[in-house]
VOZA-435340 format. One record per atom (N, C-alpha, C): residue number from 1; atom name; x, y, z. Coordinates in nm, 2 decimals, decimal comma, m for minus. Each point is the difference from the previous one (the first is absolute). Example, Ala and Ser with C-alpha at 12.3 -4.5 7.8 and 13.67 -1.06 7.14 Angstrom:
! residues 2
num 1 atomo N c1 1,32 c2 m0,57 c3 0,78
num 1 atomo CA c1 m0,09 c2 0,12 c3 0,00
num 1 atomo C c1 0,09 c2 0,12 c3 0,00
num 2 atomo N c1 m0,04 c2 0,11 c3 m0,07
num 2 atomo CA c1 0,09 c2 0,11 c3 0,00
num 2 atomo C c1 m0,08 c2 0,11 c3 0,08
This chain:
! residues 104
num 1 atomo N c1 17,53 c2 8,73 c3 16,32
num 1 atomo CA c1 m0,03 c2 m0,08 c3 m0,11
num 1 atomo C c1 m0,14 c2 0,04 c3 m0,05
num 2 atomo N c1 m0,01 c2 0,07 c3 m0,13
num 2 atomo CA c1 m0,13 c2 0,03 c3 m0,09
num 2 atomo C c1 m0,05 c2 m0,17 c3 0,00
num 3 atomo N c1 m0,16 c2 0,02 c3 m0,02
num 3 atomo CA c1 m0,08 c2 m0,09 c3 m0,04
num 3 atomo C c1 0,01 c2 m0,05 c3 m0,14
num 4 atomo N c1 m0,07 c2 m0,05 c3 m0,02
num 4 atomo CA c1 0,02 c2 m0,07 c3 m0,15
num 4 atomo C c1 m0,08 c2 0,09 c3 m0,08
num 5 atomo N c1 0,03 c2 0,09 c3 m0,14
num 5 atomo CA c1 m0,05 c2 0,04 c3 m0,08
num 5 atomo C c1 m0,20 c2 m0,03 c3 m0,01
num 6 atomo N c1 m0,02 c2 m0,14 c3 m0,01
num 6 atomo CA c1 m0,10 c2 m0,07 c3 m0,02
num 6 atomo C c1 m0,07 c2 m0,01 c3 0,15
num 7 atomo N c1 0,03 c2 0,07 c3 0,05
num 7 atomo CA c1 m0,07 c2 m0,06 c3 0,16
num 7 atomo C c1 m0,05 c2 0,15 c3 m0,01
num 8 atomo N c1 m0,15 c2 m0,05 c3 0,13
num 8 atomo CA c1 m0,04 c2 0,11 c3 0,02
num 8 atomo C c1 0,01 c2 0,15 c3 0,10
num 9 atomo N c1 0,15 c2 m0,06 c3 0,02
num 9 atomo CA c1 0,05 c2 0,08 c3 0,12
num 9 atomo C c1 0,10 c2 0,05 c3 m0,09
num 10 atomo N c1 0,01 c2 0,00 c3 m0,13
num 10 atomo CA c1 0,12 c2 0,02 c3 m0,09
num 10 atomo C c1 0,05 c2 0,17 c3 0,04
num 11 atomo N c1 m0,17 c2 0,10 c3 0,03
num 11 atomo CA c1 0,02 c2 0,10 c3 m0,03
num 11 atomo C c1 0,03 c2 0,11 c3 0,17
num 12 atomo N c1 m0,01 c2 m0,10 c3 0,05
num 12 atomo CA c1 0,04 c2 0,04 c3 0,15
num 12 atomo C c1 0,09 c2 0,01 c3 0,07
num 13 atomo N c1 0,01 c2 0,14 c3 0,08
num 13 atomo CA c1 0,10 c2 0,01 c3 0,11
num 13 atomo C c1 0,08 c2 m0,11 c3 0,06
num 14 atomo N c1 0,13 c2 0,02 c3 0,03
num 14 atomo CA c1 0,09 c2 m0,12 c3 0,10
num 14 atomo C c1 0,02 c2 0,08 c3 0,07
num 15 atomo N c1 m0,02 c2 m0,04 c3 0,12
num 15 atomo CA c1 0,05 c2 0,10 c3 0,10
num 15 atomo C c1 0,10 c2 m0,10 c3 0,11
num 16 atomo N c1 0,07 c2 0,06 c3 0,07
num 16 atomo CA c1 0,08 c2 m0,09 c3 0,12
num 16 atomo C c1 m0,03 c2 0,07 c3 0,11
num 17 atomo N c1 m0,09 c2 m0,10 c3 0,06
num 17 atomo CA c1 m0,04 c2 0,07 c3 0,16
num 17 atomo C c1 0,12 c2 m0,05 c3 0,13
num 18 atomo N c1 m0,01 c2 0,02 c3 0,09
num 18 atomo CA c1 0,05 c2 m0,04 c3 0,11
num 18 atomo C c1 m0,06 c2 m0,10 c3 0,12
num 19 atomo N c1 m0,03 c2 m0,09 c3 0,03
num 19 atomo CA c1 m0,05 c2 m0,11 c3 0,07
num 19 atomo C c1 0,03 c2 0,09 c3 0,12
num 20 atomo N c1 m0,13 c2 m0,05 c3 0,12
num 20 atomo CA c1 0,02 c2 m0,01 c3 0,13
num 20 atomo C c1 0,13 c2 m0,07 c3 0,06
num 21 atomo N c1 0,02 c2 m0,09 c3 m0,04
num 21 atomo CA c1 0,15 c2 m0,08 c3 0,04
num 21 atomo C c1 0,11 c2 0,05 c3 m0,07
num 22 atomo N c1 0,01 c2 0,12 c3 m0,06
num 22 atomo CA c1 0,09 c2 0,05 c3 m0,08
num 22 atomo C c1 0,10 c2 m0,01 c3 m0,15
num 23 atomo N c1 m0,06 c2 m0,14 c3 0,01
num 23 atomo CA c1 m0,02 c2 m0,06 c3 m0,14
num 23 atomo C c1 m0,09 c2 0,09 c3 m0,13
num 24 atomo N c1 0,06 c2 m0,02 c3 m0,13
num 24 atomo CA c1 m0,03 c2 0,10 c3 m0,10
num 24 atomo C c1 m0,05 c2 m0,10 c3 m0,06
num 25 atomo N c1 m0,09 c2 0,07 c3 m0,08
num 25 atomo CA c1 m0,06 c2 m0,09 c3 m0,16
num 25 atomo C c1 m0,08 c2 0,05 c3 m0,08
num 26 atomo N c1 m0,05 c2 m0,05 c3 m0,11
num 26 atomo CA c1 m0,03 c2 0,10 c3 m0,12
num 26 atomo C c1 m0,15 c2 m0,05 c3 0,00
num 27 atomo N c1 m0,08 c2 0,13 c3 m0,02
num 27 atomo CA c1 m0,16 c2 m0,06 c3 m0,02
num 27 atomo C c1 m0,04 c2 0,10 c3 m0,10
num 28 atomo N c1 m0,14 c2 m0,07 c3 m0,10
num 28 atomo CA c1 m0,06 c2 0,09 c3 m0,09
num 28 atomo C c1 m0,08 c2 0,12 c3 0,04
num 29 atomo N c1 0,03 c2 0,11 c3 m0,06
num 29 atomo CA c1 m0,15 c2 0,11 c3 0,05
num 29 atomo C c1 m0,12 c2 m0,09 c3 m0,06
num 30 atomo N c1 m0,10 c2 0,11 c3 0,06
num 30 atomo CA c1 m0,14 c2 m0,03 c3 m0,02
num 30 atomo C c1 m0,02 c2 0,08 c3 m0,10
num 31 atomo N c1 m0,09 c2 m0,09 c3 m0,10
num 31 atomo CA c1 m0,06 c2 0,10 c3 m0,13
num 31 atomo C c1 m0,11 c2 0,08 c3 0,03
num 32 atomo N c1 m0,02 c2 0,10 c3 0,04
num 32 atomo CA c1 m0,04 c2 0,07 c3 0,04
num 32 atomo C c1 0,01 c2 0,16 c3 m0,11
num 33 atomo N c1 m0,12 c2 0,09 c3 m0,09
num 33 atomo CA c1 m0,11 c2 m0,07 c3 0,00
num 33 atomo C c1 0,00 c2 m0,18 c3 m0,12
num 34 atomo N c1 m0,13 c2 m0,01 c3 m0,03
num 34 atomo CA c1 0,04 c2 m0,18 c3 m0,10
num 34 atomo C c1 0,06 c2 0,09 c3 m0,13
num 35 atomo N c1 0,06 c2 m0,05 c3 m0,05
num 35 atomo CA c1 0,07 c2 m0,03 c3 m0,18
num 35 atomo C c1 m0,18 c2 0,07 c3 m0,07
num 36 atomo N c1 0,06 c2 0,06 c3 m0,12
num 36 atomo CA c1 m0,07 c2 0,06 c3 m0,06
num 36 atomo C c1 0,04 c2 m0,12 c3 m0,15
num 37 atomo N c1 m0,12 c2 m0,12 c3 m0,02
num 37 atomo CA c1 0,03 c2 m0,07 c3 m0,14
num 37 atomo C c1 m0,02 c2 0,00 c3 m0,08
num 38 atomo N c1 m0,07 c2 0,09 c3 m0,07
num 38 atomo CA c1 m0,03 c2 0,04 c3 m0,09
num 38 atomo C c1 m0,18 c2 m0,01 c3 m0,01
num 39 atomo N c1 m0,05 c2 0,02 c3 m0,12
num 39 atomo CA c1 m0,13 c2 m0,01 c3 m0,05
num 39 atomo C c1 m0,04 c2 m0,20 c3 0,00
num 40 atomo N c1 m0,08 c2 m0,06 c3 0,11
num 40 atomo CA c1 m0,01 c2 m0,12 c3 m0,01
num 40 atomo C c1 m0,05 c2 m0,02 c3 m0,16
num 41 atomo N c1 0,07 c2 m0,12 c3 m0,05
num 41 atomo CA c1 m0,05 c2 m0,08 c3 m0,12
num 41 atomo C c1 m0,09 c2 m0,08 c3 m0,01
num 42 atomo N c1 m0,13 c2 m0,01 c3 0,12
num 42 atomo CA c1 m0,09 c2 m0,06 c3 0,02
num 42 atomo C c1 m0,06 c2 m0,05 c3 0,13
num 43 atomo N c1 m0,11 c2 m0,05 c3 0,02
num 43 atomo CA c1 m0,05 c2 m0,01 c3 0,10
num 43 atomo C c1 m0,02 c2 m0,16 c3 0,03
num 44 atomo N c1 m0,02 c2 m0,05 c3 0,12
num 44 atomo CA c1 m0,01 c2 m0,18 c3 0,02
num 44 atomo C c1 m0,09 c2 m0,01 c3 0,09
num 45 atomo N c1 m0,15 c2 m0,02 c3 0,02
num 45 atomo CA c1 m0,05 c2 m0,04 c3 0,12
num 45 atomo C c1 0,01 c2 m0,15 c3 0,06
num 46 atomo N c1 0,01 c2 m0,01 c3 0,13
num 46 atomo CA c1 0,02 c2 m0,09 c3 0,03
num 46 atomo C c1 m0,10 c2 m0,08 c3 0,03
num 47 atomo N c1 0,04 c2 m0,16 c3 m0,01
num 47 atomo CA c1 m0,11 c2 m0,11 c3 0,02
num 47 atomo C c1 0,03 c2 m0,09 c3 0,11
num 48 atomo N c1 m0,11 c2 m0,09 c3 0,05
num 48 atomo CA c1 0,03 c2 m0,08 c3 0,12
num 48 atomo C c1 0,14 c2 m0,05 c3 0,00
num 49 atomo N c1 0,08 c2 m0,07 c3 0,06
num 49 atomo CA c1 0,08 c2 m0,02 c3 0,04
num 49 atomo C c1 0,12 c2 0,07 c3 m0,04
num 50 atomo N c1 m0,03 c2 0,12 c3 m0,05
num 50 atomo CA c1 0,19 c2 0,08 c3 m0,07
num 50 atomo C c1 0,07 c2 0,06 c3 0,09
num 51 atomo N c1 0,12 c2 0,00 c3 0,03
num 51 atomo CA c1 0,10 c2 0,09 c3 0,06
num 51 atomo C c1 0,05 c2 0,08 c3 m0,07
num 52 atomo N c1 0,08 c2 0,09 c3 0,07
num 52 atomo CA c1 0,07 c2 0,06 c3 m0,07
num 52 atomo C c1 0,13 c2 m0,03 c3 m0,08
num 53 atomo N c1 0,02 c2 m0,06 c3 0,08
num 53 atomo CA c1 0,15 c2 m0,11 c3 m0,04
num 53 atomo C c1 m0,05 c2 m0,07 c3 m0,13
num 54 atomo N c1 m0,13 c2 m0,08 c3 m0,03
num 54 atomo CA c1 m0,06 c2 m0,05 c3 m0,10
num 54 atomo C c1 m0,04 c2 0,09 c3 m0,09
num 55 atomo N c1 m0,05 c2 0,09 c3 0,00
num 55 atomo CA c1 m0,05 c2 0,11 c3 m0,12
num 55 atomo C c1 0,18 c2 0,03 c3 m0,06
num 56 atomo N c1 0,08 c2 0,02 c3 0,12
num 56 atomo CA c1 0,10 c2 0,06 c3 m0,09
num 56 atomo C c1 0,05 c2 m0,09 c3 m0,06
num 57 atomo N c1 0,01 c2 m0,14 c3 0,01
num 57 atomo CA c1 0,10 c2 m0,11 c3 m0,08
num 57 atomo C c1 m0,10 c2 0,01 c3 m0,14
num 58 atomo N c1 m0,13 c2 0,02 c3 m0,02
num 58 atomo CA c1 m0,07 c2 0,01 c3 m0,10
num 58 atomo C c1 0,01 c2 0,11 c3 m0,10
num 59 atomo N c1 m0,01 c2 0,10 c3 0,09
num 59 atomo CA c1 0,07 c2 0,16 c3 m0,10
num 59 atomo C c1 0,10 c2 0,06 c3 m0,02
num 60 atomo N c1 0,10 c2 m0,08 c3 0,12
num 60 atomo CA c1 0,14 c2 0,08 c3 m0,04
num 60 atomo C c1 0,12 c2 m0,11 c3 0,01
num 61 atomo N c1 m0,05 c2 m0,13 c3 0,01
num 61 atomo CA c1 0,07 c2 m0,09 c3 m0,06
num 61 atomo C c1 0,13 c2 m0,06 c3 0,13
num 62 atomo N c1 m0,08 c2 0,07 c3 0,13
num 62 atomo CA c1 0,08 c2 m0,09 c3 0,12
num 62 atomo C c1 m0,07 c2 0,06 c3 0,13
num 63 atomo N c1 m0,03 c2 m0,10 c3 0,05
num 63 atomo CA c1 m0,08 c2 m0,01 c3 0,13
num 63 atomo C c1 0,10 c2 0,12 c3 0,16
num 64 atomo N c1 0,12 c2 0,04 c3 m0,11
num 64 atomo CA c1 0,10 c2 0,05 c3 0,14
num 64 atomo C c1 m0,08 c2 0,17 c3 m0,03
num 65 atomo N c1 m0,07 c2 0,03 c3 m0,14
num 65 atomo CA c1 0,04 c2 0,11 c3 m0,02
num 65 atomo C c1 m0,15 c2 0,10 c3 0,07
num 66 atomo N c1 m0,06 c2 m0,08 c3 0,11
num 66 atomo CA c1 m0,09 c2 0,00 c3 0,08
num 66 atomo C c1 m0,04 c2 0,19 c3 0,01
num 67 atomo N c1 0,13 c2 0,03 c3 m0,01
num 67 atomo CA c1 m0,01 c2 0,13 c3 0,13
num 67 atomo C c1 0,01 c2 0,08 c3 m0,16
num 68 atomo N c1 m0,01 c2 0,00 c3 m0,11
num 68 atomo CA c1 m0,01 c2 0,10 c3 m0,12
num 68 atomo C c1 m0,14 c2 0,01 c3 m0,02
num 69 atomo N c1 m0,05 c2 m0,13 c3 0,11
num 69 atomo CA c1 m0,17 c2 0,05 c3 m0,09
num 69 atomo C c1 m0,02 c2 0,06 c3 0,17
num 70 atomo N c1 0,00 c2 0,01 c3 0,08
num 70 atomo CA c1 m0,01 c2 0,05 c3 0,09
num 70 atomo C c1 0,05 c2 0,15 c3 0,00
num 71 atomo N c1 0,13 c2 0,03 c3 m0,03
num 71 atomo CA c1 0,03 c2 0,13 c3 0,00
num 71 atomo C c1 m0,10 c2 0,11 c3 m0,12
num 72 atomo N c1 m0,06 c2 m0,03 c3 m0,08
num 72 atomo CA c1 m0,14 c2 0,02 c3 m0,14
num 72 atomo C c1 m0,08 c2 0,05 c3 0,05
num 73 atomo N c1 m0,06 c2 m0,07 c3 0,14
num 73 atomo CA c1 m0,13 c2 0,00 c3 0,05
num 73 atomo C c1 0,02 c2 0,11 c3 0,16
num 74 atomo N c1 m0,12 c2 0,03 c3 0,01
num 74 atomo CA c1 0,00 c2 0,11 c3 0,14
num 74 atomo C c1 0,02 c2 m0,09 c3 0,12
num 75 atomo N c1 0,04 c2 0,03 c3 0,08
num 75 atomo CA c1 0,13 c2 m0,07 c3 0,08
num 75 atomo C c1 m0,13 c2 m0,08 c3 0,07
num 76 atomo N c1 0,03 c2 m0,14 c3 0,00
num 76 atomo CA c1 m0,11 c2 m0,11 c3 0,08
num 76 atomo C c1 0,10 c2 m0,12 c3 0,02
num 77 atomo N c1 m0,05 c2 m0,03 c3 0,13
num 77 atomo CA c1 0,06 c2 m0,14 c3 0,05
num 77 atomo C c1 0,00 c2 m0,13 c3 m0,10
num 78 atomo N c1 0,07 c2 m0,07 c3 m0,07
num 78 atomo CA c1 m0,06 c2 m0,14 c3 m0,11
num 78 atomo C c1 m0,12 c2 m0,07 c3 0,06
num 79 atomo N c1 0,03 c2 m0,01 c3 0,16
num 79 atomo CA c1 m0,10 c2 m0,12 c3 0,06
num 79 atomo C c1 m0,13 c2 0,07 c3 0,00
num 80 atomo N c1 m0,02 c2 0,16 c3 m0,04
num 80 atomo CA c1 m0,16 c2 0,06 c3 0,00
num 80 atomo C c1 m0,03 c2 m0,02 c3 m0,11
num 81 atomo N c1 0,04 c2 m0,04 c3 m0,11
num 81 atomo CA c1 m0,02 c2 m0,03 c3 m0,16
num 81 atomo C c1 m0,08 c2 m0,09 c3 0,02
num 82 atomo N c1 m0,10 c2 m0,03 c3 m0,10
num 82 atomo CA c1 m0,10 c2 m0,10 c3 m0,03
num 82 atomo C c1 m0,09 c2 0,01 c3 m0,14
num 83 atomo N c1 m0,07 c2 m0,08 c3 0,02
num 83 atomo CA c1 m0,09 c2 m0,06 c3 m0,18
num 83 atomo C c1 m0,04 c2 0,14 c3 0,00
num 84 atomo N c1 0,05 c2 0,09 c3 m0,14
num 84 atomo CA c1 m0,15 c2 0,08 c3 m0,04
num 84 atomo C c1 0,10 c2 0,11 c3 0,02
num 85 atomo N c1 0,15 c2 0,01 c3 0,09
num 85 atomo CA c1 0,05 c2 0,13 c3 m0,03
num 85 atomo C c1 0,07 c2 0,01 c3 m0,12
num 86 atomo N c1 0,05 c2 0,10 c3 m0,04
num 86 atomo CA c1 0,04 c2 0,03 c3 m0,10
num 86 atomo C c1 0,15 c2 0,06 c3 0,02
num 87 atomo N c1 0,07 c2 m0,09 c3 m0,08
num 87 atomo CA c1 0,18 c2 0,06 c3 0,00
num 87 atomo C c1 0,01 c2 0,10 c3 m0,13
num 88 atomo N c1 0,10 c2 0,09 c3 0,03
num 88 atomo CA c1 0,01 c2 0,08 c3 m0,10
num 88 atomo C c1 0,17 c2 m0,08 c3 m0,05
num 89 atomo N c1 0,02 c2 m0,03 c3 m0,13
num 89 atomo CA c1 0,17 c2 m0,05 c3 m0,07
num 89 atomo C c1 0,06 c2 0,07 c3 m0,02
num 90 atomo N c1 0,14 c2 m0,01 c3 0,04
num 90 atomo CA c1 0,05 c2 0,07 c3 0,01
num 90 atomo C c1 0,08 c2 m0,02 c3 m0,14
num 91 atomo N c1 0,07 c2 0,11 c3 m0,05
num 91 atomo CA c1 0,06 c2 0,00 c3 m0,12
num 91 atomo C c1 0,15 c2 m0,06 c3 0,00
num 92 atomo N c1 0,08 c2 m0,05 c3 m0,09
num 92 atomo CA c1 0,11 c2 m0,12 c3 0,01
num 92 atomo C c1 0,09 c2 0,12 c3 0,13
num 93 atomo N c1 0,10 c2 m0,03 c3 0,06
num 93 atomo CA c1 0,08 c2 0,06 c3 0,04
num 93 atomo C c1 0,19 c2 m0,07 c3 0,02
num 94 atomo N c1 0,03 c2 0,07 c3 0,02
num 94 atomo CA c1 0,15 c2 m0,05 c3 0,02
num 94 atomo C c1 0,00 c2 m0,19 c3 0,09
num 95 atomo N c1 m0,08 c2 m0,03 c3 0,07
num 95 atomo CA c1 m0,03 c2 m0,12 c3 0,04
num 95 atomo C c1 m0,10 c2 m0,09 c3 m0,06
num 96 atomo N c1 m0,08 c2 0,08 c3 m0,11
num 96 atomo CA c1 m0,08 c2 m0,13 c3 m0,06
num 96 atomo C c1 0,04 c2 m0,01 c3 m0,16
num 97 atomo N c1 0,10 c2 0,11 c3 m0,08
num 97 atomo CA c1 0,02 c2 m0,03 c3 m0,09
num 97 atomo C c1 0,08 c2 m0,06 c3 m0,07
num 98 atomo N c1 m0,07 c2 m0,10 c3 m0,06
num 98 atomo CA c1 0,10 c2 m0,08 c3 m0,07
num 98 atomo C c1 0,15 c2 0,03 c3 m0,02
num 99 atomo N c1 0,10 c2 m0,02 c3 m0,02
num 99 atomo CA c1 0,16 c2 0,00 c3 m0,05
num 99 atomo C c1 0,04 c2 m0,11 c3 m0,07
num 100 atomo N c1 0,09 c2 0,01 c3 m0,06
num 100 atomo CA c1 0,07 c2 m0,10 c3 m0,14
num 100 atomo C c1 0,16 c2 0,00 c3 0,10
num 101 atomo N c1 0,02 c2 m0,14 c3 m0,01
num 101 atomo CA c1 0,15 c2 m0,01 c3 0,08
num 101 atomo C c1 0,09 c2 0,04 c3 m0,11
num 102 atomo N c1 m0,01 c2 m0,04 c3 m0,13
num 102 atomo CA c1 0,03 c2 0,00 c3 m0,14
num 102 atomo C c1 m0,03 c2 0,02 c3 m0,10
num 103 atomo N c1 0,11 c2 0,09 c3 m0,07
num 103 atomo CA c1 m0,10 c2 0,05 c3 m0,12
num 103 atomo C c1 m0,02 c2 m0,10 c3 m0,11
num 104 atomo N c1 m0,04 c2 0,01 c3 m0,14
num 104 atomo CA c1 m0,05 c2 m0,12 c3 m0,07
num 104 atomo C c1 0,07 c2 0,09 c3 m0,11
């Protein structure tokens, strides 16, 4: 079963391993090296109390899309983030850009 188009695992391996108990099941590869996303569309430093989860409901319009500003920036844990660093934005992608269900 492929991932959902809009997910961030959209672009990743399925693989079917074999369990210790001999039981099968399907898991994602690792993105390994990160997504190349283009030229960031701007920069965000961060202020007392912001997450990550929060900066992205503010720039990309949902608090899930956490890991787009994370994959932008040189690879850092969220919880080492704090006031004064600086996120690089990432430009729209297949999971932050808008779609029309219907045409007009």
């Amino acid at each position: 079963m492929a991932a959902d188009p809009t997910s961030r695992f959209a672009d990743l391996p399925l693989y079917e391993v074999t369990a210790s108990d001999g039981t099968t099941r399907h898991v994602i590869g690792l993105r390994i090296p990160r997504p190349t996303l283009g030229t960031p569309i701007g920069r965000r430093m961060l202020r007392e109390g912001d997450g990550v989860d929060l900066v992205a409901q503010e720039l990309l319009g949902s608090e899930s899309l956490w890991w787009r500003l994370l994959d932008a920036n040189p690879l850092v844990h969220p919880f080492d983030l704090g006031p004064g660093d600086t996120l690089a934005i990432p430009p729209p992608g297949t999971a932050t850009r808008a779609t029309r269900a219907r045409t007009f």
